[in-house]
Structures are given as structure tokens and as C-alpha cells.
N, C-alpha and C positions, 0 to 999 in steps of 0.2 A: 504493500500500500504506500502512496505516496502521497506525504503531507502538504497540504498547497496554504497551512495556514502557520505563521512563523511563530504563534501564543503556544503550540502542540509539542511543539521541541522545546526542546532542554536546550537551556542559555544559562549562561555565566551573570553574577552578579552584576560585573562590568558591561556585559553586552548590555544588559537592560534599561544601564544605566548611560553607556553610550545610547540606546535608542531613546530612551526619555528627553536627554539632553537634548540631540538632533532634533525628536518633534518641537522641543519649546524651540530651536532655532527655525524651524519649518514654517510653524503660525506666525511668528514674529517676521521676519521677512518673504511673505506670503504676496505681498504687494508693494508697490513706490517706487518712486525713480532713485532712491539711495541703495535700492537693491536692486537696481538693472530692469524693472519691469517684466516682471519674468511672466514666459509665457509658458504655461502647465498643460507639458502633456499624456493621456491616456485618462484613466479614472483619476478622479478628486479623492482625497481619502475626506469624510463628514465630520473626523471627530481627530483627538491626541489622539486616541488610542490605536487604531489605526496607521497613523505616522511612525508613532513609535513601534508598534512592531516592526515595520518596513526601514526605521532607521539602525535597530539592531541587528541586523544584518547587512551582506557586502552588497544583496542584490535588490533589486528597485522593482523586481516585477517584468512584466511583458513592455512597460515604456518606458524602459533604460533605453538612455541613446547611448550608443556605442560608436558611434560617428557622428560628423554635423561640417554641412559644407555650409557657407552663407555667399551669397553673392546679389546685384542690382542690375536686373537688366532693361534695357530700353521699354519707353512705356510703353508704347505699342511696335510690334512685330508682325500684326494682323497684314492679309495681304488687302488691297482697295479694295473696298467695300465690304468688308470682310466681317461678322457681329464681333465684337471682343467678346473675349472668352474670360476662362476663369484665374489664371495665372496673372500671381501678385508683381511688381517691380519688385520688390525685395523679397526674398526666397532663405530662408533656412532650410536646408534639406537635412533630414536625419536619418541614419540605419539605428530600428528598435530590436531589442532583445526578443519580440514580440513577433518577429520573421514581417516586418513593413519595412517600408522607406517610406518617409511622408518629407510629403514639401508643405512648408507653412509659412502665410506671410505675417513677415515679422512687425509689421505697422500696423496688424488686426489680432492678430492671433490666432488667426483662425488659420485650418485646415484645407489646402485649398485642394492637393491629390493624394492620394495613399495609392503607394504600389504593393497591393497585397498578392502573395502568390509562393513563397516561400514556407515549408513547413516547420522551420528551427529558427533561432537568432541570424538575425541579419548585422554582420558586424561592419560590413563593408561596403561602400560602392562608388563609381566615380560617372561622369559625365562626359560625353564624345559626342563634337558635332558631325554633321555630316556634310561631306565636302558637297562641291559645286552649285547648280543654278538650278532655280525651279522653273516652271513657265513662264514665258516675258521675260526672261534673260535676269533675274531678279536674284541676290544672292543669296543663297540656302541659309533657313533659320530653323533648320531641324534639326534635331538633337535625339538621342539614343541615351538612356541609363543603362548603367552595366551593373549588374548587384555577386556579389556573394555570399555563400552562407554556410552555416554549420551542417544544411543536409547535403554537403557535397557539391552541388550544382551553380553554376554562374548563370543568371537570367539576363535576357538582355530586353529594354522594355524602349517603346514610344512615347517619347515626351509629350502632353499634350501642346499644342499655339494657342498662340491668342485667338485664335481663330476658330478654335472648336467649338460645338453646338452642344451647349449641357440643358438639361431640364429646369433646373434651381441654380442661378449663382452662391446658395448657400447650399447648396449639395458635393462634398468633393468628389472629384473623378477617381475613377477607380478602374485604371488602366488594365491590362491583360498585355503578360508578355507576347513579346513576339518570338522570341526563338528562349529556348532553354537548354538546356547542357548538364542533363540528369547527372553524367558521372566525369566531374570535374576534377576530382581529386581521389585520394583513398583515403580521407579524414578531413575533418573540419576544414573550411576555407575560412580564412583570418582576415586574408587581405586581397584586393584587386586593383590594378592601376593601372590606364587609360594612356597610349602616349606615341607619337607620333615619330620615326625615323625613316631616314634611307626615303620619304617620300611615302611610306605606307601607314598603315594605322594598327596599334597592335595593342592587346588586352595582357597584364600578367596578372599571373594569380598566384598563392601560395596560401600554407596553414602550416596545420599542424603533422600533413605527413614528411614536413621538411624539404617539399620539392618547389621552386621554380618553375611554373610552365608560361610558355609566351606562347597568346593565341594571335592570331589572322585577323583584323578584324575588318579589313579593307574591303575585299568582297560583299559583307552584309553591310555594309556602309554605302556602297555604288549601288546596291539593290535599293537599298531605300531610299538613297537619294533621285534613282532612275521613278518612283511613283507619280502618279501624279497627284495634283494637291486633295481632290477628294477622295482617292485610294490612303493615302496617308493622314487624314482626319478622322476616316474610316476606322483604318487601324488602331490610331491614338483612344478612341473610346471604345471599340466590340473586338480588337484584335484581329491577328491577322485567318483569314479562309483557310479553307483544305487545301484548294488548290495553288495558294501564293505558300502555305506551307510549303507545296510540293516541288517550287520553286524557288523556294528562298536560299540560298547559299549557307553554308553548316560553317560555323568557324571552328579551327582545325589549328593544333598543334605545333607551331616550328620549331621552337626550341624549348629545351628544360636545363634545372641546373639542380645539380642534390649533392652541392658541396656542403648545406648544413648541418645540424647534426642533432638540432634541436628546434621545434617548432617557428616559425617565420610568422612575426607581428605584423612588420611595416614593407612595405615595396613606397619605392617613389620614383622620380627621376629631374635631370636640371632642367625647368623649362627654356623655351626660345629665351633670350636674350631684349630686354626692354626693348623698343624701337623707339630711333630717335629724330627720325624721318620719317611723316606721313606716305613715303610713297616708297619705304623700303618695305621689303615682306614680312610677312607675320609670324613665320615660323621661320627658324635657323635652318630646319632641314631642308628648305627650299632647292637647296644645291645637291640633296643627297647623304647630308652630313650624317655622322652615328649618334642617337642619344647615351646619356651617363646614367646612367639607373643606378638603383639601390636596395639594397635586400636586409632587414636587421631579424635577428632571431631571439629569443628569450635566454639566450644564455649571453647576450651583450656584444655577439660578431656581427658587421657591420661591412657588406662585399658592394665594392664599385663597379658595376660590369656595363658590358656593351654587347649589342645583336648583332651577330652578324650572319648575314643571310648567303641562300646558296645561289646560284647563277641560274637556279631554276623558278625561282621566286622573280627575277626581271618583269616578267608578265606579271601584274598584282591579284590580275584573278585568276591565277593558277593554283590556289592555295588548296583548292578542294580537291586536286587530283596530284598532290602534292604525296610522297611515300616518305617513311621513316628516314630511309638512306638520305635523302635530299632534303633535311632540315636542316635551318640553322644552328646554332650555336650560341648560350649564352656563358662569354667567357670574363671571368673574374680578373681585371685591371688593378686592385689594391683592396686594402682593408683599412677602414676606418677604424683605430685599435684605441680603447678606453674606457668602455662602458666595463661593468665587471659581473653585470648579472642583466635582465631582462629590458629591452628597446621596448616602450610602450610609444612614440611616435616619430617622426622623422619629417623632416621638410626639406625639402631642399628650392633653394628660390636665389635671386639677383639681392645683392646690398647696394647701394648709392653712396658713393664717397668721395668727398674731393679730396683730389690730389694737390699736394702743398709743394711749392717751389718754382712752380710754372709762369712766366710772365706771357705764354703765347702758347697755342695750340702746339706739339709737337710736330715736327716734319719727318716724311717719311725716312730722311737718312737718322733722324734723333733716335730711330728701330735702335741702332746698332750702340748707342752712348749708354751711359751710366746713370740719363737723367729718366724722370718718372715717365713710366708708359712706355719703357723698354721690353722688348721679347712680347709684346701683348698682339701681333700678329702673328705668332705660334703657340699661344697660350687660347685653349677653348675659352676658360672658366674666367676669362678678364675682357669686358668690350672695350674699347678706343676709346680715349679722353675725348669730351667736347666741353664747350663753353656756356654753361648754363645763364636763362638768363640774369641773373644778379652776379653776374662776371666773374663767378668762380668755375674754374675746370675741374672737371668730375667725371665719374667712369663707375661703372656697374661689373661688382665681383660674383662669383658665384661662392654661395658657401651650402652648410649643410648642417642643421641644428636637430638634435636629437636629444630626447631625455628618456630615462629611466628606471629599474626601480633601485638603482646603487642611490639614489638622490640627489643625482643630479641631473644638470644640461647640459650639452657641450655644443661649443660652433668648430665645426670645421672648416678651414678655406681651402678652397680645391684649387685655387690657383698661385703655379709656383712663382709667377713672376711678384705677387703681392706678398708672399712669404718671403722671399730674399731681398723687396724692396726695405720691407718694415727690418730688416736685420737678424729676424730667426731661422729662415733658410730652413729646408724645408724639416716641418713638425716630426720627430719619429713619435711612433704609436705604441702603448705597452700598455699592459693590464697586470696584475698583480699576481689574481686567480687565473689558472688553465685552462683554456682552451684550444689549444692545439698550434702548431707555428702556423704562421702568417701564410696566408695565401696569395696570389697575384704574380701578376710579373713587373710588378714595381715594390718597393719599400713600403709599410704600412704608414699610415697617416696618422699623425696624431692630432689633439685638438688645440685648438687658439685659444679658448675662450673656457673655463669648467666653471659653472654656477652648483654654488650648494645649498639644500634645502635642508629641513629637516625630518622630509617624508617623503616617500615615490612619488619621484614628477611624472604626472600620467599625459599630459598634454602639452602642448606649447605652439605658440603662433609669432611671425615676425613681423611688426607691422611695414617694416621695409618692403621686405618679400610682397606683403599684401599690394603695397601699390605699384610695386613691381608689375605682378600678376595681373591686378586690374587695367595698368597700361597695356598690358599684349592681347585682354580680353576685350576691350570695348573700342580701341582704334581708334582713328585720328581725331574723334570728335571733343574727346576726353583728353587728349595726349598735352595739349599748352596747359591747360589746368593742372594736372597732376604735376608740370613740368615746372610751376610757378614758384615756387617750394620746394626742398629737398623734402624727401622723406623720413619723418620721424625711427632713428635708428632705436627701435622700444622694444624688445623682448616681452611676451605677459607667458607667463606659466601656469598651468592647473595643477595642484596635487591632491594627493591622498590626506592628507588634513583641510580639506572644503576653502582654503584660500588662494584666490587669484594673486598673482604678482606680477605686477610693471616693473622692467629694466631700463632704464636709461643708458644703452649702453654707450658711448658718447661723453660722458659725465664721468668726474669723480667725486659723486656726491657720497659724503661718509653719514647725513644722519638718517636712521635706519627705524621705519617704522616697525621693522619686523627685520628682529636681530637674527632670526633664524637660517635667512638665507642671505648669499652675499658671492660677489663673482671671484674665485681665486685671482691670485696675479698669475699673470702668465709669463712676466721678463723679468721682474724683478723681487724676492721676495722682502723689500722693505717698502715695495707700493700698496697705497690703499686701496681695497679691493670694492670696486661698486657696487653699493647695496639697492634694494629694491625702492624706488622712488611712492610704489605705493602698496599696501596689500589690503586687499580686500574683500568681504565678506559679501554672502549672498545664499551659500548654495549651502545643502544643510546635508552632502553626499558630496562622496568624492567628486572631482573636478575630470571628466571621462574625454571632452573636448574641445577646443577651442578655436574661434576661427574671428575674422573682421570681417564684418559688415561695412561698407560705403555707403553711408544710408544719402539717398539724391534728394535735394531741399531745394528750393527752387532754380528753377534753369536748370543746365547739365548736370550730369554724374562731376562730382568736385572728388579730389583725393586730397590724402593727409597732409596738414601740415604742422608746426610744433605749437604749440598750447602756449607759450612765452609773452604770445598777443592777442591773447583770448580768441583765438581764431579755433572753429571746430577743428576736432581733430576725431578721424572716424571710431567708430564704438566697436570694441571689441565684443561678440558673441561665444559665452559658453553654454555647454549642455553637461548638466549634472547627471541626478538619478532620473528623476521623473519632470525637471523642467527647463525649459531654457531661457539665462538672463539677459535681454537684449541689449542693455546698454552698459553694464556693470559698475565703475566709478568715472567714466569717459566722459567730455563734457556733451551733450546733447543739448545746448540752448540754439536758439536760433541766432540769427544775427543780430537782430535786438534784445537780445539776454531775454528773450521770453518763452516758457515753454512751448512744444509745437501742441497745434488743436489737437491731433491723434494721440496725447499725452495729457489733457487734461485731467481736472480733478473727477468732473463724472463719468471721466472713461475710466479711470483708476474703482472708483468703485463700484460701476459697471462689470470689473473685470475681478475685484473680490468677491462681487455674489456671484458671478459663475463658480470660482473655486468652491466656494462653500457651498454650491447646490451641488444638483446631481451628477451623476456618472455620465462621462462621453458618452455620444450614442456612437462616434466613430470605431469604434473598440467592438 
């Protein structure tokens, strides 16, 4: 028999006593903008008691999020004359413990799609648009969700458009995969990542059986991009026929890798490279190039690899008659060596920094001197200095920040030409505890940067990265605005004791509102080590994910810029146990220091009598 109610089992003093605590933190920051405004999802618990059982223990129920992507996109996507549909401009996406993925907008709270169809925990999933043009020469705003899960299986589902016909705009959609992939794995899938090289589109996956697999994902991408717009609306709500079944392209296996040894948390990879010209291309593989992936395991190994494909893959829709013998290859390049026990997240993304010493753009012969912006046309992981405009020169690194449960976070920079500028030349990597010699056919990497907490860091976000990220997603409409301002170099982390924290990393600020965590030096040990600029309360459960929101206030999508001149600066989103905080301690005024309308006082307690009333009917 299996107990589904947590009063039934035998708990410890402490546990009951940790769950009593948690509910009084649960009621108490239940609502308000000093608690991020959190938006609760799955059942309401009616009462303490209730919280409290759910707080004394690790699990939150069927609407634990286990992921959470947040992003803004353009208000309308409809094509001309098209009804708008149900999809919000700002979007938190979540994988639930509950085997969903829901998309929720974050300025209602409401629910706007659930992708149900998965029979176990959904801990994973990422987003791929689909290439080319649709009817009238118009550029493609179609998009595919890729999910994985604990039964094995990767789904791959139809985003819905603006454009789709629902019954009820307070009804959410409730898509149906289009393609499924019963036997993905031979154990739990953990993780999935979405990502583009060599010109093709390719899915990885990995869990708990320790493997690596790179799937094909280009062929069912040219299928769906090949529909037409009501065949693909069609889709987006009733799924797809028997007979586009019977036509639809099966994604198919090219590479694996089963160098780990111990189940696989995190997959990532370096995205394209900011643009810094409206009329340069949008992805780095434009030319062909390889991407840099990433693989972390629970035992704290961390492998840099690249795809490389076989001469038989040249044709991108040859993938479905594609044989064992004529796969590619996913080969291991170095080891990120540091962590000493289990990768709970991984990012890898672009930092923005000016370069100091420079009276003029470098020239192309300066490649070869000892001044800044040297070796950076054989260097992937470092773009070209330019001239920003507030006349400082600057240049976008690639790095790679991870945390886990040794308690800490480390940044890595992957590029050597910025390692030998700074004088450390390149990082070596080491751990203390065994795991086995170094893999690669380079030297292992160590880290730049090691922050300490004083409890597993389950999550982390760079708000750098973030506006990194939202320059390559939204294009040149966005690109002067985001450009007007450097980006706030801020670190925020979630851990296992329910508090967020902001880094300044930039700053040598010593007073420390939470002496618990604090960044080691990395050159010198009589330097003070940067501590958290803020730590903040909210979530009354561990801290599972984190991500930025851009939230769009009037006129265009605006990106981050530093808090120094009360100027916004984007809200960072986390997803705890069963809610997610939308704004956390970030400023959210408007320009005129007054709250926004969708933040009001009787929205606020609008939005406590929902808690306190009934159970989702979405559930």
C-alpha cells in the first residue's frame, strides 16, 4: 500500500517542526510585492495544517516545478487578420512533478496551456523554433516543445499562435503531442537540450542511465515547417491524423556518449554569440561552425564536447535512413574539474565587458601585439571588441556557471585568450574526492570564480547571460535598447535553505547581509571576497529554479540596466515547491515610481482569495 498522505508516516521531531515553521513562512508571504507576487501553482492547501505536512517533507506534491523557462515575446504574432489567441507576452513555462508542462502568464497568473500527456515527472524541457517561411513569404513563428520525462520517453508537442481558435479565453489549451518517442532511454530522462550546429537542428537527452544521446531533429522541423497554416493550427489544438502520422519523419539517433559513470543532471551548450549588427546572422553556425555542449553528472564531472557528424548526414533529411555505422560522434574536448559531489544546474551564456587600455578600436594587425583583443580571431569563446555607445570598448566572453550540492557556484571562462589577458593563464581543474583522471584531449579547466553558501545551490541565473540571450532572441528591434547600457554583471542563486541571492559581481562590496555566502578570491588570498548585495526571502521550499523575466512596459521589449539611477532593472523569476515569485526583491516601479495597474492593491487581494479558496480545477 502506498501512503499518499504525509500525517501517516513516521517523522522526526525536527521534520514536524521544520514543517510547522515553513507553513507559518507559507501564510505569511502568501501574497505582496515584498514577496515577488507569487503566482500558486496546482491545489491551494485551505488550512496550516495542510502546509505543514507538505512543508515536512523534501516533496511538494504533483506541482513541484522542476524547471521554469520565463521569457516576452512580441505582442502579437497573429498572421493578418488572424483572431488572437490565447498566449500571454510574458510566458513562464514550467516542467511539474505532476508529468505537465504549463505555460503561465506571468502579469495574470493564470494558466494559459498545459501540455499534458506524460505518465511520471516531467523534469525537463526546452523550446525549438522552426526554421523558414510560411505562406506570403512571411517568417516562421512556429515553434515545437521538446519535453522529457521519468517514463522514458521524449514528446515533442505544437506550440499553440496567436492565432488559434479556443472556445473560452479563460479555458487553457491542452495540446496533444505530435510525435512521441516511447523508449528514449533505459531509465529516467533528467535532462533534454535543444540546439543548433553544423546548420542542423538536434535534440540531447540524458538521465539516469548515464548515456548521452543526440537526436535528428531537422527533418521533423522541415515537416512542420512544410504545413500549411490551417494544417498547423489544426495540429496545435486536436493533434496530428493517422495519416500525417504516417508521414511525419521519426527523429533518430546520431550520436551517444556513456563516458559517465553516474546519472546526468544538466546538458547545455554556448549559444550564438550577441549580434552586434542588425544585419549580421542570428546564429554563429551560419557558416557551418560546431557547437560546445555540456554534460554534468551527480557525482560533480562536468564534459565539454562537440558533434561531429558523418558525410552521410550532408543531406539533413537523410536522418531517417540513416544506420548505426554512419553516426556521428559525441566527442569529449575537456573537463570542467571542481564540483566535488552532484551539478544541480548549468548555464552557459555570453558576459559583456569592457576592455580597459584601449584608446581606439583595435586593427586587424593589433591580432598579433600584446594589446587587448589579441588571439580573439582564433578564440571561439571571445567576440571582437566594438565601441559601445557611451565610448567605452567592450567585447562579449563566453563563460559557464554551474552550482551544486558541494555548496557552491563556480564560473568558468572558456576562453583562453581572456585567461592569459587577466594574468592566470589558463585555470587547471582539480577536485579533492575521486573520480576518475581527467578526460579530453585538452587539460581540464578549472574555475574563475567559486561562491560559497551555506547549503546546496540548486539553481542559478546570470542576469548578463539573460540579456545576452534576449538580444539573439528578439533581433534588431530590441538590439539599440539593450545596447544603451551595459548589462548588469549580477549573479542571483537559489538554494536548499528557501533564500535567493544577488551577486554583484563587478563590486567589492564587503557589507554582507547574509554572512553565509561570499565569493572566494581567486588571485589573491589577502583580497576581499564579494558578498551577496542582497538575500532574500519568499519561498517557504527549497529554491528548485531560476530564470529572468524582461517584463515589456511601455513601447518595446527594454533590457537590463544597473539600479544606480533608479532605472528598472529586469525581475528575476523563481519556482519553488508549489509557487512561482515573479518579481522577488527586483525593482518593479514604473517610470514614475508608481506601481503598474496589473499590480494593484485589489489585484493583490483578488489574488489572496483565490489562494485561500478552492482547488485548481486545472489539476
Amino acid at each position: 500500500m502506498q501512503a499518499t498522505d504525509a500525517s501517516t508516516l513516521f517523522q522526526t521531531d525536527e521534520a514536524l517542526a521544520q514543517g510547522a515553521a515553513r507553513a507559518s513562512k507559507a501564510s505569511r508571504t502568501a501574497t505582496g510585492s515584498e514577496y515577488g507576487h507569487p503566482i500558486w501553482l496546482g491545489s491551494r492547501y485551505k488550512d496550516s495544517i495542510g502546509l505543514a505536512e507538505s512543508g515536512a517533507g523534501a516533496d511538494a506534491g504533483s506541482a513541484r516545478v522542476l524547471s521554469l523557462r520565463c521569457r516576452t515575446v512580441a505582442a502579437s504574432t497573429a498572421a493578418p487578420g488572424a483572431r488572437q489567441g490565447p498566449l500571454p507576452q510574458s510566458q513562464a513555462w514550467t516542467a511539474e512533478s505532476g508529468g505537465v508542462v504549463r505555460l503561465t502568464d506571468l502579469e495574470t497568473g493564470k494558466t494559459a496551456v498545459i501540455f499534458r500527456g506524460h505518465s511520471a515527472p516531467v523534469p525537463t524541457f526546452d523550446i525549438v523554433r522552426v526554421g523558414g517561411s510560411t505562406g506570403g513569404g512571411r517568417e516562421s513563428t512556429r515553434e515545437v516543445l521538446v519535453t522529457g520525462s521519468w517514463d522514458k520517453s521524449i514528446k515533442v508537442w505544437s506550440i499553440p499562435s496567436h492565432g488559434t481558435t479556443v472556445e473560452s479565453a479563460a479555458t487553457p489549451l491542452r495540446p496533444k503531442p505530435i510525435l512521441t518517442q516511447p523508449q528514449a532511454a533505459t531509465d529516467f530522462i533528467k535532462a533534454v537540450h535543444c540546439f543548433r550546429s553544423q546548420g542542423r537542428d538536434f535534440v540531447l537527452s540524458a538521465g539516469s542511465d548515464k548515456t548521452v544521446r543526440c537526436w535528428h531533429l531537422t527533418p521533423l522541423l522541415e515537416w512542420t515547417g512544410a504545413l500549411s497554416e490551417a494544417d498547423w493550427t489544426r495540429i496545435c489544438t486536436t493533434g496530428t491524423s493517422e495519416g500525417e502520422r504516417a508521414t511525419m519523419p521519426d527523429i533518430e539517433v546520431v550520436a551517444m556518449l556513456r563516458e559517465h559513470t553516474r546519472p546526468i543532471n544538466c546538458l547545455g551548450s554556448v549559444p550564438p554569440p550577441p549580434r552586434l549588427d542588425a544585419s549580421a546572422e542570428a546564429d554563429a553556425d551560419a557558416e557551418g561552425g560546431q557547437t560546445t555542449l555540456f554534460s554534468a553528472d551527480s557525482m560533480g564531472r562536468i564534459f565539454e564536447m562537440v558533434l561531429n557528424l558523418p558525410a552521410s548526414l550532408d543531406n539533413a533529411s537523410a536522418t531517417a535512413t540513416a544506420s548505426a555505422a554512419s553516426r556521428g560522434s559525441l566527442t569529449i574536448r575537456r573537463e570542467l574539474r571542481a564540483h566535488e559531489t552532484a551539478i544541480y544546474d548549468l548555464r552557459a551564456g555570453w558576459r559583456d565587458e569592457e576592455v580597459e587600455g584601449l584608446d581606439s578600436l583595435p586593427s586587424a594587425a593589433a591580432a598579433s601585439s600584446s594589446q587587448p583583443g589579441e588571439g580573439e580571431g582564433d578564440d571561439e569563446f571571445v567576440t571582437p571588441i566594438y565601441e559601445a555607445p557611451d565610448g567605452s570598448f567592450r567585447r562579449h566572453v563566453a563563460e559557464v556557471w554551474t552550482c551544486s550540492g558541494d555548496k557552491t557556484a563556480r564560473c568558468f571562462v572558456l576562453s583562453p585568450t581572456v585567461l592569459r589577458q587577466s594574468g592566470r593563464g589558463q585555470v587547471p581543474g582539480s577536485r579533492t574526492s575521486k573520480a576518475g583522471a581527467p578526460l579530453g584531449s585538452q587539460p581540464p579547466l578549472g574555475p574563475s570564480r567559486t561562491i560559497q553558501h551555506a547549503d546546496f545551490v540548486k539553481s542559478l541565473v546570470s542576469l548578463g547571460h539573460a540579456a545576452a540571450r534576449r538580444r539573439a532572441d528578439v533581433g534588431s528591434a530590441a538590439d539599440l535598447a539593450l545596447r544603451v547600457s551595459p548589462p548588469p554583471n549580477v549573479l542571483a542563486t537559489g538554494s536548499a535553505d528557501e533564500t535567493l541571492r544577488l551577486f554583484a559581481l563587478d563590486t567589492d562590496a564587503t557589507a554582507a547581509p547574509d554572512a553565509a555566502a561570499g565569493i572566494a578570491p581567486s588571485t589573491s588570498s589577502t583580497a576581499k571576497p564579494t558578498v551577496p548585495i542582497a538575500a532574500v526571502e519568499g519561498h517557504w521550499h527549497e529554491i528548485d529554479a531560476i530564470d529572468v523575466w524582461l517584463r515589456p512596459r511601455s513601447g518595446p521589449l527594454q533590457g537590463p540596466t544597473t539600479s544606480s539611477d533608479n532605472e528598472p532593472i529586469p525581475p528575476a523569476t523563481a519556482a519553488g515547491q508549489r509557487h512561482l515569485n515573479r518579481d522577488l526583491d527586483l525593482d518593479d516601479l514604473d517610470d514614475d515610481g508608481e506601481r503598474g495597474q496589473d499590480y494593484q492593491a485589489e489585484e493583490e487581494e483578488r489574488e489572496l482569495a483565490e489562494l485561500m479558496g478552492s482547488d485548481d480545477e486545472d489539476l
